[in-house]
N, C-alpha and C positions, 0 to 999 in steps of 0.2 A: 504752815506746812514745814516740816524738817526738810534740812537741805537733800538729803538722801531721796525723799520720795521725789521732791520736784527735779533733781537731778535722773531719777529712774522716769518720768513722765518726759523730760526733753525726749531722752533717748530714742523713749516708744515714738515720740512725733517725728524726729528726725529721720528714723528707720522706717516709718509708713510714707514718708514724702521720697523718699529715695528708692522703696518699694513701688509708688506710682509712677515716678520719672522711668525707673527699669521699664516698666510696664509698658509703658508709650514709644520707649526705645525700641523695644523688643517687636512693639503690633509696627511703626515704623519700618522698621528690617524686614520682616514678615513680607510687609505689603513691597517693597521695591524686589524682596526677593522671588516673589509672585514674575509669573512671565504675563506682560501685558497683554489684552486680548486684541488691540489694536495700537498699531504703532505708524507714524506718516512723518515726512520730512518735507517742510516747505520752504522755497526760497522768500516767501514773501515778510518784510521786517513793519508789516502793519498788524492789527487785530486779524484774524479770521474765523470766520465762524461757520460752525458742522451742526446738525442736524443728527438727533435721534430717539430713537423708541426702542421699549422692550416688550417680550413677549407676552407678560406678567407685569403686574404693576407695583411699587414701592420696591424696584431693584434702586439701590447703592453703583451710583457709577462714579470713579475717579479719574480725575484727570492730571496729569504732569505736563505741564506746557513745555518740560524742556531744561527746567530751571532746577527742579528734585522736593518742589512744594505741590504737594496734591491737593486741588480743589475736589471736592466731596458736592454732588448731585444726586436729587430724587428722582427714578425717572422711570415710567408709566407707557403705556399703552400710546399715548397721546404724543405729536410733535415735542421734542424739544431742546430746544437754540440754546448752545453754550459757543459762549464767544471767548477766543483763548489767542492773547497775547505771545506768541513764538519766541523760543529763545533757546533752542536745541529742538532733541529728536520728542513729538507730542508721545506721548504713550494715555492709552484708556484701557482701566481697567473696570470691567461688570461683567456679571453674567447675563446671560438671556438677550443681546443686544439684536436685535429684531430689523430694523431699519438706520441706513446710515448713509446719510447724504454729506458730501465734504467736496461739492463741485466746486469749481471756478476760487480756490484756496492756495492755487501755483503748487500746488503739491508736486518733489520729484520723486518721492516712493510712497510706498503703503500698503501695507502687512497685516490682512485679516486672514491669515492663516490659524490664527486663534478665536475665530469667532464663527464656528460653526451653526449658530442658530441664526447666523444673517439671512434674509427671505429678498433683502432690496438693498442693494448698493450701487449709488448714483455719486459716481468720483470723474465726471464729467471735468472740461474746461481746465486740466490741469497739462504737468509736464511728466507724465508719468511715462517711463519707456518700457515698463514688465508692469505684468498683473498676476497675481497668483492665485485664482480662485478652485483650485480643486478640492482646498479643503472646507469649500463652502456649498456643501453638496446639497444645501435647502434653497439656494439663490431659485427666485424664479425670476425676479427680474434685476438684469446687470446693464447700466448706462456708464459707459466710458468713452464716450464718442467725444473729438475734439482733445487727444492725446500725442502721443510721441511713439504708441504701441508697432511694434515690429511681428508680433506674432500673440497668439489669446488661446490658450487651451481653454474649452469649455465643454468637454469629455465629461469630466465629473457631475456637469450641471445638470442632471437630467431633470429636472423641475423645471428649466427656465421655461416662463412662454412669452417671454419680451427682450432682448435683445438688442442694444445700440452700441455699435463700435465703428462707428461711421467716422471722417476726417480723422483717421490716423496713418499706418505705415505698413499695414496687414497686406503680406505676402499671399495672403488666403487665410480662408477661416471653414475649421469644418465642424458642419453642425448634423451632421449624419445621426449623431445619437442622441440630440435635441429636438425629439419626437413629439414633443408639448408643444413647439414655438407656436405663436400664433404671428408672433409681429417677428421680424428680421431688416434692420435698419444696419446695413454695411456700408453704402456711399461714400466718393472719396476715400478711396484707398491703392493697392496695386493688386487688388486680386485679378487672376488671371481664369480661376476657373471656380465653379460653385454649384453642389451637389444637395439639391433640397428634396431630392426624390423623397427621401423619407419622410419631410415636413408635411404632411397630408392636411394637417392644422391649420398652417400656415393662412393668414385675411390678408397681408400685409409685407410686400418683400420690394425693399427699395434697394437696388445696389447700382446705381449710377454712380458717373465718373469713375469707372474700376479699367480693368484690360479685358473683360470679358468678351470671345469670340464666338459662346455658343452660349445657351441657356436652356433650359429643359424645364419647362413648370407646367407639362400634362399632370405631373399627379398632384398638386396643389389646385386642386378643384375646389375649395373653400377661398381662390382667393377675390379680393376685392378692390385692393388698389396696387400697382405693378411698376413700381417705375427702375428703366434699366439703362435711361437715359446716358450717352459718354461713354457706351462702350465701343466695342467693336465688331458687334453683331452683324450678320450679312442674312439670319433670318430668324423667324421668331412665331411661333407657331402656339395660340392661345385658345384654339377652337374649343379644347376643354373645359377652358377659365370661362364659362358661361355666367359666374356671380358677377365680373368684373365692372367694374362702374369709374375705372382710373386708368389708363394706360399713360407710360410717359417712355418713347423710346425713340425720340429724336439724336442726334449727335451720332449717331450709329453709319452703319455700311448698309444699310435697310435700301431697297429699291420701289421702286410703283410696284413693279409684282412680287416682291417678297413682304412688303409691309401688312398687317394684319389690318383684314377687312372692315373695315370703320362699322362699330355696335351702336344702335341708337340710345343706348344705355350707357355708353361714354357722356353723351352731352346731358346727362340729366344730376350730373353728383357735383362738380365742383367749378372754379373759373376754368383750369382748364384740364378739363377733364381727358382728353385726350391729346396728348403733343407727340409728331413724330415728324417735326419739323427740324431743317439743318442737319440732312444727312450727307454722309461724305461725298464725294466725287466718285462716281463710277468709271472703272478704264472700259477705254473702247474693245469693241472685241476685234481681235486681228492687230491693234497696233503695237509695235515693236518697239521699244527704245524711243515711248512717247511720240512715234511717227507713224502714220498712214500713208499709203501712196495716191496718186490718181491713178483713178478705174476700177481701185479696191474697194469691195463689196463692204459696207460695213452693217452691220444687222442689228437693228435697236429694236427688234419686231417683240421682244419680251416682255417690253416697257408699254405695250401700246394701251392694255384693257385692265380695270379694276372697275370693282361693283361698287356702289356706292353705298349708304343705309336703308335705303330702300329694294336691294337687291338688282336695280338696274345698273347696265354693262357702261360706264362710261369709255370715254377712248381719248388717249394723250394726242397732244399739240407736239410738236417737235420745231425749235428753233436754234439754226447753228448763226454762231457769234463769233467774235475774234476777240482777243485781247484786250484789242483799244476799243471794243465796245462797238464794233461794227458787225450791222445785220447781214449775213449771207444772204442771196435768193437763190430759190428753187428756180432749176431749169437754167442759172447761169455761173453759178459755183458748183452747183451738184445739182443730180438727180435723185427722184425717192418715190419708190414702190409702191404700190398697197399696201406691200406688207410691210411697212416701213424698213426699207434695205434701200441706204443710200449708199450714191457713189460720188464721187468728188470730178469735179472736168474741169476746176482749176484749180492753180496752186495758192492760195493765201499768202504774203511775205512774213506775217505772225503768224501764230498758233490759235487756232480756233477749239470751240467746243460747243456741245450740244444742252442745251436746256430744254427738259421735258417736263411738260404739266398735265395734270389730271381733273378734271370738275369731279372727281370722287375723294381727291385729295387735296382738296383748294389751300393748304398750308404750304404745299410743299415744290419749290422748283431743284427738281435733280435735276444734277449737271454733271456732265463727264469731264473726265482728268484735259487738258489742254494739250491737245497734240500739232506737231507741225506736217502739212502738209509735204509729199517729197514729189515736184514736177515729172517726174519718172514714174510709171506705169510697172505694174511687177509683171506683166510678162516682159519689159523693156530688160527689168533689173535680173529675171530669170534670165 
């Protein structure tokens, strides 16, 4: 071969290797200049590993653990586990991504604002203190419960019908336009008040340990298990809830007569299928700055009757106590009515209270707040 042609033949080789390098550069650039469709920061400096599915099967998903080297996955219909070394902010990049589970990863942000085909996002177990899901207007089901969350729009979600944002820091949550819900898991949090009227769906609405003082679930007639357990309810009215086969609303300001009439369809669904056990202290009626007098009427007559499962009228016990665990008697400390209206005819040197029990409510002993007696009579003090 003359020098000339093998000279023109380098050339062509050199200029096709340097035409592929471009090449690679170029789809390289390309891809970091792409806006990821999911982006998450983790504190944790171990392996962790996320969870995912697409909508459509043989999608191309990429990943950058942080570093600027992208692992390249196949990924389908089907689970699937990629475990990724951290070492900066994760970015993934695919289309169609469908389902993405990334719990219990120490994650402290995470940015699916670009993955509008998400249907299930379970980012549980983390230290996440915002979530941004408006732009994921397919979620139907969103698990973040066990978070750092301070507040949760979920306005945009009108798909959801599952719902867990339970153990976080939620001032309130409004699901007013999440008309799908079936399940609503809020527990542990500080909401104060909660409007399900619209959730007509609703089988399923647990929001114990919150500050709730009222609750409204006449028009959740579909549901089935109800626990409202730890708030600070003083009444609770389920006559509607006739599917109900769960109540849980112990921890409350619930009385013998406000507590909801024991169903024989509580005890048939789980261990305890009804608990409305460890309600607050009740204050006495009439006493003043934690004090009653002797000779003041005091009226427990409210507490006296509940029906039991069977529709028979049981009728309360009443026993006053002291502090140190000393029993009153009737007719020598106080007096007491038929209609249970005691009066006190001596003064205790502790503070005494009343324990009432029910055979309709065999869980439960209410006790009223600890008042001190005051040896002085109110017409004395009149």
């Amino acid at each position: 071969m003359k020098t000339g042609k093998r000279l023109q033949l380098v050339c062509k080789t050199t200029i096709s290797k340097g035409k592929l390098m471009l090449f690679f550069t170029l789809c390289s650039i390309a891809m970091y200049g792409q806006t990821p469709n999911i982006t998450m920061n983790t504190n944790s400096t171990s392996q962790i590993s996320i969870r995912l599915t697409c909508s459509t099967e043989g999608n191309i998903v990429k990943v950058d653990p942080g570093s600027g080297s992208l692992s390249e996955y196949t990924v389908g219909s089907s689970f699937f586990d990629i475990t990724i070394k951290p070492s900066g902010t994760i970015k993934i990049y695919g289309d169609n991504l469908y389902y993405l589970w990334c719990y219990g990863c120490s994650l402290t942000s995470l940015d699916v604002s670009n993955a509008p085909s998400l249907i299930y996002l379970s980012c549980n177990n983390n230290y996440l203190t915002s979530l941004d899901v408006s732009k994921n207007i397919n979620l139907t089901n969103l698990i973040c419960h066990d978070n750092l969350l301070t507040s949760l729009d979920v306005s945009q979600n009108t798909d959801l019908t599952f719902l867990h944002c339970g153990s976080n820091q939620l001032q309130g949550i409004d699901v007013r336009k999440n008309v799908k819900l079936t399940s609503l898991v809020c527990f542990t949090n500080s909401i104060s008040s909660l409007d399900v009227k619209n959730n007509v769906d609703l089988q399923e609405l647990s929001c114990g340990a919150n500050s709730l003082s009222t609750l409204d679930v006449s028009s959740n007639i579909k549901l089935t298990r109800l626990d409202c357990a730890g708030n600070q309810l003083t009444s609770l009215d389920v006559s509607k809830n006739t599917l109900l086969t769960e109540l849980g609303c112990g921890y409350n300001r619930l009385t013998i007569a406000s507590i909801p009439q024991p169903l024989k369809a509580y005890y048939t669904s789980s261990m305890y299928p009804y608990d409305y056990s460890n309600q607050e202290p009740i204050s006495l009626p009439g006493a003043f700055n934690d004090t009653i007098y002797i000779n003041q009427a005091i009226d427990l007559s409210s507490q006296y009757a509940q029906n039991d499962t069977t529709g028979f009228t049981r009728y309360s016990t009443y026993s006053w106590i002291t502090v140190n665990n000393d029993t009153l008697v009737s007719g020598k400390d106080y007096t007491m009515e038929s209609n249970r209206i005691f009066t006190f005819i001596t003064a205790p040197t502790v503070k005494v209270y009343c324990v009432i029990t029910n055979p309709a409510l065999p869980d439960l002993k209410l006790s009223t707040v600890p008042v001190s007696v005051n040896p002085q009579s109110l017409a004395t003090m009149a």
